[in-house]
N, C-alpha and C positions, 0 to 999 in steps of 0.2 A: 752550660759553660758560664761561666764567672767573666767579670768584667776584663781582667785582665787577660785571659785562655784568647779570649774575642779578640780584643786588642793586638796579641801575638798573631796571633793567625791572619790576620788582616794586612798586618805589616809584611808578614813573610811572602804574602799576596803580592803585596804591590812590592817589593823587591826584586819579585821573579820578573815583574812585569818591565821594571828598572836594568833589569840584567840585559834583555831585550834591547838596550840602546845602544849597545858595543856590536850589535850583529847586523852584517850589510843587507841594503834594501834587495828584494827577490825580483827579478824580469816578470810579466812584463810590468803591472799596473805600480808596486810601489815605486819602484829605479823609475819609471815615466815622469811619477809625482813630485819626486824629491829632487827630480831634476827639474822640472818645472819651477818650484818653487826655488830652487837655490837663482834660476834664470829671474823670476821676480823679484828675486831682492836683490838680484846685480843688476836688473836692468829698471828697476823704478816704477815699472808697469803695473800696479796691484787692478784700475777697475778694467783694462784690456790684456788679455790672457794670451799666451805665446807659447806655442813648443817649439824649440831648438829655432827662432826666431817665426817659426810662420803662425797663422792666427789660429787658434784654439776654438773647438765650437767642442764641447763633450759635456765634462763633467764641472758646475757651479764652482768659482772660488773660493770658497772659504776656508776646506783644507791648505790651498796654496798662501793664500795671507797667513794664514794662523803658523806654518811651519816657515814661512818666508821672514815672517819677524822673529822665531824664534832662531832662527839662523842669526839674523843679526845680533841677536845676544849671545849665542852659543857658537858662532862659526857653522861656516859650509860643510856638517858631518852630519855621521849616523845622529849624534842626543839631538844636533839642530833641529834636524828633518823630524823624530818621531817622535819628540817630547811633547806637543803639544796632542797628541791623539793618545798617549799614555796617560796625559793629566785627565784626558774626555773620559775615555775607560773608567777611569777612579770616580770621577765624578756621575756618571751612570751608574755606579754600583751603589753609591751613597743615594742618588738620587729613588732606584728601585729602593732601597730600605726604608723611603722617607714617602713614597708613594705606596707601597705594602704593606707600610703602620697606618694608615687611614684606615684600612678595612679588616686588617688581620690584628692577631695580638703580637707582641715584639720577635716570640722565636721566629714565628714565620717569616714574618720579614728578617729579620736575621738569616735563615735558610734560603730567603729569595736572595737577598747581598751574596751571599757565600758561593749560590751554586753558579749566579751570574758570572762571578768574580774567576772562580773557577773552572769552567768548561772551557773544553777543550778550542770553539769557535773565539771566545774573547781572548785566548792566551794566544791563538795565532792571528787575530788581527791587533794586538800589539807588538807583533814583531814583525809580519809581513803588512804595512800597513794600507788602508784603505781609505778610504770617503767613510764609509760604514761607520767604523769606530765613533766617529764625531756625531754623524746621523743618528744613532742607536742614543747617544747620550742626550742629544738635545730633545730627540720624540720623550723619552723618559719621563728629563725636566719637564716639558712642557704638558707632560698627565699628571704630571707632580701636582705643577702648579695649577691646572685644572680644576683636580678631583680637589685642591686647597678649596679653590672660588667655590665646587658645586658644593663641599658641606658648610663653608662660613658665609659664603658670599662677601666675603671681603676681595674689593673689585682690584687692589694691588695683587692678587693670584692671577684673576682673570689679564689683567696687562701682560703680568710676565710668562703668564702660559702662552701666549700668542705670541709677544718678542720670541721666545725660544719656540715655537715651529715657524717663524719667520728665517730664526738662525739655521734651521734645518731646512728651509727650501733653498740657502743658499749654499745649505753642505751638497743638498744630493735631489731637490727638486721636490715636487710636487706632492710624492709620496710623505714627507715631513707633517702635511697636513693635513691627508686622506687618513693616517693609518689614527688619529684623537677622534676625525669623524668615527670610523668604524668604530672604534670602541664606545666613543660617548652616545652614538646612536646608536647603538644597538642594547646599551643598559638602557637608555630613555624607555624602547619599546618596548622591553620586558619589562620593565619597571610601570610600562603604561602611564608615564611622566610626560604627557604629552607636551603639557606647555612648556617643558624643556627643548622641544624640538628649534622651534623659533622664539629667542628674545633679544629686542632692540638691543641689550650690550653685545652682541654679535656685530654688530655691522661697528663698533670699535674695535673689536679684534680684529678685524680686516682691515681696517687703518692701520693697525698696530705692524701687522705683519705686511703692509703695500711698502709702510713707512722704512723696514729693515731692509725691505728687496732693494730701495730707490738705488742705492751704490751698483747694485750687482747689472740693473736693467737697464741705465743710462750705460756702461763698460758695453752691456748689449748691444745697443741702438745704436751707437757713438762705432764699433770696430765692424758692425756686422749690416744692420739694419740701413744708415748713411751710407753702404757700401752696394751695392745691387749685383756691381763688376764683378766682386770675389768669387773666386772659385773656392768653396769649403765640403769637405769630404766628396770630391766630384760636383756640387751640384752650385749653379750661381744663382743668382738672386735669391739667398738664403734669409730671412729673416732670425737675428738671435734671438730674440722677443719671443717669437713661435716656438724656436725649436726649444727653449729651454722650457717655455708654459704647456705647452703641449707634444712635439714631436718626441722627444728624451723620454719620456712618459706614456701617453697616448697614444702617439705612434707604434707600440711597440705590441700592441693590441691590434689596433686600426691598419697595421702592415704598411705606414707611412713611413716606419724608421728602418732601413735598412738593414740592422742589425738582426739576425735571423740565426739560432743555432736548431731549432726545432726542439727544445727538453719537452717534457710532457708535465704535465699537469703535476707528477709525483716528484719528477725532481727534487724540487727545494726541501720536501719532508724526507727523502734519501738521504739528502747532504745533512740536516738537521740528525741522523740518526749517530754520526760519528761528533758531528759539531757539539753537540748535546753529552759529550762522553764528560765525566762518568756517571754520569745523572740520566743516560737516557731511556733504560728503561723507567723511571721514576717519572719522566716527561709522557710516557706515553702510556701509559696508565692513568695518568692524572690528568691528560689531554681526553680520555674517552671516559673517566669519569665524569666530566666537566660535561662534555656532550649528551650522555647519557643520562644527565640528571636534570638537564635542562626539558632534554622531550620527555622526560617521565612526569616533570611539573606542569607540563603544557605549555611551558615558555613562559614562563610568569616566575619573578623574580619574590624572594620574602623583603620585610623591609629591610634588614642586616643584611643580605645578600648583592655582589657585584659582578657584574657581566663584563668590564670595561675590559678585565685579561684576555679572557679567552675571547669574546667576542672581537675584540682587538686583534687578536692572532687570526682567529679563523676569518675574519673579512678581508686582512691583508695580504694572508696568504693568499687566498685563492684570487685578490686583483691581481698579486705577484705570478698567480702558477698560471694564468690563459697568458701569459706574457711571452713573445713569440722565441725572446732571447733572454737567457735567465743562468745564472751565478751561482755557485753556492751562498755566496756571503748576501747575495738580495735582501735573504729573511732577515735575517740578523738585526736589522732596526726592531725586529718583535723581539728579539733575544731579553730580555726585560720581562715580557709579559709571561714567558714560557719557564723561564726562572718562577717566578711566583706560581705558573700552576704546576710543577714540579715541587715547589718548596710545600705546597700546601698537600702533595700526595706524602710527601715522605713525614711529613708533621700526623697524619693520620696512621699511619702506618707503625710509625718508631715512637711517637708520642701517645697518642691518646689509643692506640692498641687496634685500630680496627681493622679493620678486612683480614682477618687472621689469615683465610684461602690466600690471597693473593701475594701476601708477604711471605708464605710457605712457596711459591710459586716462583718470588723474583729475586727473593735472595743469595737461592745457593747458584744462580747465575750471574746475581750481581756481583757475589765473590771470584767467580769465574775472571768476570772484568778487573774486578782489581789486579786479579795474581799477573794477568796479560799484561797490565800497566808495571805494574812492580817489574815483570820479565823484559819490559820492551827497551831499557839500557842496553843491559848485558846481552840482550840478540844483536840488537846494534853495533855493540864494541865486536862481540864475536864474529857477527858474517857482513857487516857491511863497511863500518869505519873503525876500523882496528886502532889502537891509540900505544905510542911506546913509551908514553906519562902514565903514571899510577893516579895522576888527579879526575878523568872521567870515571876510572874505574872506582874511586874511593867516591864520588858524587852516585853514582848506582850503587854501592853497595851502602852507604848513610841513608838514602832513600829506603831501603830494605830492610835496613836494622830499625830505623824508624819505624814503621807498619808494623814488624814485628814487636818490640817494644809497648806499640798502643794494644797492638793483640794480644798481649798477657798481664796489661796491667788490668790489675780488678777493681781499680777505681773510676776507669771509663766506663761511661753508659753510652750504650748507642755505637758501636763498635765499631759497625761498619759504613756509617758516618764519618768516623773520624779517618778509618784506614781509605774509604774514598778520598780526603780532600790530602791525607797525605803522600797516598800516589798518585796523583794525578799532578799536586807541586813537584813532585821529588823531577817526575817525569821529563816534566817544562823547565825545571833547573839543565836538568839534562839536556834536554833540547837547543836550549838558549845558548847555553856554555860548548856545546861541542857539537850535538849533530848537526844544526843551520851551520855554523863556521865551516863546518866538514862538508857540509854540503856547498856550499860558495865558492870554496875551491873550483868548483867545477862550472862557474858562471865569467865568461869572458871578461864581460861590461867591468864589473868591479876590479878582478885584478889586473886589467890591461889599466882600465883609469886610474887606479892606484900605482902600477910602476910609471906611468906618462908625468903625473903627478909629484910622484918624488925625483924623479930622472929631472925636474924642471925644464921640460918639454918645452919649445916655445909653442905658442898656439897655434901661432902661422904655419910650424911646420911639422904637426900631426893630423893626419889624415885617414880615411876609411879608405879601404881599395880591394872588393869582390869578399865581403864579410859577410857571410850570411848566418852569423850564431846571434847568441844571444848579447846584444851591446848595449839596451837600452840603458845602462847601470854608468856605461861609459860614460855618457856628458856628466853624472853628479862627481862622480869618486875622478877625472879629472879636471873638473874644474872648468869646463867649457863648450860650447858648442862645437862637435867636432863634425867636420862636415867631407863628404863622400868628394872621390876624384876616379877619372873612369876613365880618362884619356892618359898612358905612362909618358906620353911626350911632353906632356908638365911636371914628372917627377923628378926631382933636379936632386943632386948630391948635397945632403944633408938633413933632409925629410926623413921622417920616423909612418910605416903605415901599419896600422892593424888589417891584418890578411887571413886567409886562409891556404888551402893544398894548393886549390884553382890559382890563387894572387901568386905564389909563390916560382912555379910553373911559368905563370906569364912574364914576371918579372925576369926568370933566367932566358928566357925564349926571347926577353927582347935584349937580351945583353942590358940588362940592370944590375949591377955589380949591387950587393948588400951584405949585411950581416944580421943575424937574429938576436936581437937582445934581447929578448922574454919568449917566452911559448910557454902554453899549457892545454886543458881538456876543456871542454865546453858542453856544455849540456842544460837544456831546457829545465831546472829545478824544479818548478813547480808542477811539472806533468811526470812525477817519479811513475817509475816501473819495477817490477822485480828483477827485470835484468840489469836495471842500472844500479838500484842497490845493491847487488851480490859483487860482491868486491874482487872475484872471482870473473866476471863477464862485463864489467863495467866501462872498461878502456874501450869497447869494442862498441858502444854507443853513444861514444863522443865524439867531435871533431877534433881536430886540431886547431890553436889559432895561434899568431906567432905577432910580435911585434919587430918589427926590421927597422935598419936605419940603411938609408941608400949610400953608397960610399961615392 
């Protein structure tokens, strides 16, 4: 590809990624965040952390500062909240290509940018957003700037590679700074670079990165730690200090952290299997070539040769997989290193000719994948969110004539290169612009806060009362801490409450004269089913919820 081909293609990237900022946040974890942080910049609080006013022990601020100032520039909305994890994303992908040309020659890194940039895991966490997204960019930066210091030894690398896993234990803790170990030591020992193991500029990268924490650890000691009284997720005399250095992390191994869903060990490489789309079989071939060629050398590195990806991958993973309670999105701070051993299978493959067996093997199933991506609009529009605008349908069917278009022009090389990156956008246009909106429909939180919102509700007098759907969306889209009433003998004429069948019931049963001004369906988005997408059986797995005004 030519200088400009690249350039287009990149833009068209981060557009889709752009388009993403008009579509509302999903139950539970982003609606959590973005209400959080819209609550920090209404309420001044940046180093002591608040959900819907009580004290916060979870997850490190620095998602909350970062979208809580961007609010202030942008307002209390969707671009407020996810603009600053959109700009992380971009700058992770830049960051992979400028960490990928150290060791590789440009296409690769180029192919590591592109595939990062493109799967299917980075395009959903810049619309459903996470801690992640921020996390993944900063470990990145910080091997950037690394692998800079290990070949020049120019010690302004080494500074800013430790600032930025400093940034990153304030995104998401500890793993920010485990996952440069695994990588950088595990090239040391194959590299049999011993005196790399320990050197005196070490013990200033530890200042460097004590020095980024000091904001976030005093917010600690000062809400949590001064406090012995607190009750925090059940338990008092909590130390913040602790739980964020160790329990959040090490707990979760050590069976100190409550959080328990039992996955197994394969989990996170399940979820990597669709996150990874449309690159995945290309990840896993290139993942067991990397394996396989390391025990065939006897673990012993050439001198041009670097362990920092995959060894990087595979030590975090597997801290990540004995972990008692585990995410799809966990891995995703590797999402970078798995991009480069992916980009460097299909650069052998579609480039320099090799493994002939194996490219006979993956591609007429890779193609299989595309056509599934190309189909998966128009199944969409057909059986699950039927549209009576001609604009989703012309968005799938420009997606289709595009793939077709690159499949017969004879001037592209690498074919199914290019018809991967342009189903997989086409897809994500799609996505962004109609399926999430179609799907939101069906999320309380947002559109009950967004009529409370325009209706200019006062605060005082909107209320929760026996809601058991999805609301966490509620406090951002309206504008405020909306807080629970469970006695109707305080429900006084003139009060607006978000209810359900049960509230509804109870209000007639007590003679609560009311009226319904909004209602609509509710449903758990994030845990889709077949039954709830068949538009056909759909109604029939939702609630009801209703917003009333007491007359």
């Amino acid at each position: 590809m030519n200088k400009t081909s690249i350039a287009v293609l990149f833009a068209i990237i981060c557009a889709v990624y752009f388009v993403a900022l008009g579509v509302d946040t999903m139950d539970v974890d982003s609606s959590q965040y973005a209400a959080m942080s819209r609550e920090m910049n209404e309420s001044g609080s940046y180093l002591q952390v608040y959900e819907q006013g009580k004290d916060y022990l979870d997850k490190p601020p620095f998602l909350f500062w970062a979208s809580a100032f961007s609010m202030k520039l942008f307002g209390e909305n969707n671009f407020g909240f996810k603009f600053p994890s959109i700009l992380f994303a971009i700058f992770a992908v830049l960051a992979t290509f400028r960490f990928a040309r150290l060791f590789y020659d440009k296409t690769i890194a180029l192919l590591a940018a592109a595939v990062l940039a493109t799967c299917q895991a980075v395009f959903l966490i810049t619309n459903d957003v996470r801690t992640d997204t921020i996390l993944m960019s900063w470990v990145i930066i910080a091997m950037w700037q690394l692998a800079e210091w290990y070949q020049s030894k120019k010690l302004k690398h080494f500074l800013l590679g430790a600032a930025a896993i400093g940034a990153g234990m304030v995104t998401k803790g500890p793993i920010a700074l485990f996952v440069p170990i695994f990588a950088f030591g595990s090239h040391f020992v194959l590299k049999r670079e011993w005196k790399q193991i320990f050197q005196p500029v070490y013990l200033l990268g530890l200042v460097v990165i004590a020095v980024v924490l000091i904001p976030m650890s005093i917010g600690l000691y000062q809400q949590f730690d001064l406090h012995p009284e607190k009750t925090v997720n059940g338990l008092k005399n909590v130390s913040g200090l602790k739980f964020f250095y160790w329990t959040q992390s090490f707990g979760r191994i050590t069976g100190e952290n409550v959080w328990n869903n039992n996955a197994p060990f394969s989990f996170l490489f399940e979820n990597l299997l669709w996150g990874m789309l449309p690159w995945t079989l290309f990840f896993v071939a290139g993942l067991i070539r990397e394996l396989v060629q390391i025990v065939y050398n006897r673990f012993t590195l050439t001198r041009n040769e670097e362990f920092l990806t995959t060894g990087g991958f595979v030590l975090s993973y597997c801290s990540l997989g004995i972990s008692k309670y585990q995410l799809p999105h966990y891995i995703y701070v590797v999402l970078p290193f798995i991009a480069i051993i992916t980009a460097k299978m299909i650069y052998s493959l579609f480039w320099e000719k090799k493994l002939n067996w194996l490219r006979l093997t993956i591609v007429p199933i890779h193609w299989l994948v595309v056509a599934v991506l190309l189909a998966a609009p128009f199944l969409i529009l057909l059986f699950a969110f039927p549209s009576a605008s001609a604009w989703p349908w012309v968005i799938a069917a420009v997606s289709a004539i595009a793939a077709a278009a690159l499949l017969f022009n004879k001037n592209i090389n690498r074919k199914l290169i290019a018809l991967s990156l342009s189903a997989i956008i086409g897809l994500n246009i799609f996505l962004s612009s109609w399926f999430y909106p179609s799907l939101l429909n069906y999320q309380a939180g947002n559109n009950a806060g967004r009529f409370v919102a325009k209706q200019n509700i006062p605060k005082d007098q909107f209320f929760i009362y026996k809601f058991n759907g999805n609301g966490t969306a509620l406090h951002f889209y309206s504008k405020r801490i909306v807080k629970g009433i469970h006695d109707l003998n305080s429900v006084n004429s003139g009060m607006y409450l978000l209810t359900m069948e049960e509230g509804l019931k109870d209000l007639a049963d007590n003679n609560k004269h009311f009226e319904v001004v909004h209602e609509g369906l509710d449903y758990h988005v994030t845990a889709l089913t077949g039954k709830f997408l068949n538009k056909e059986t759909r109604d029939a797995q939702c609630k009801k919820f209703y917003v009333v005004k007491i007359l």
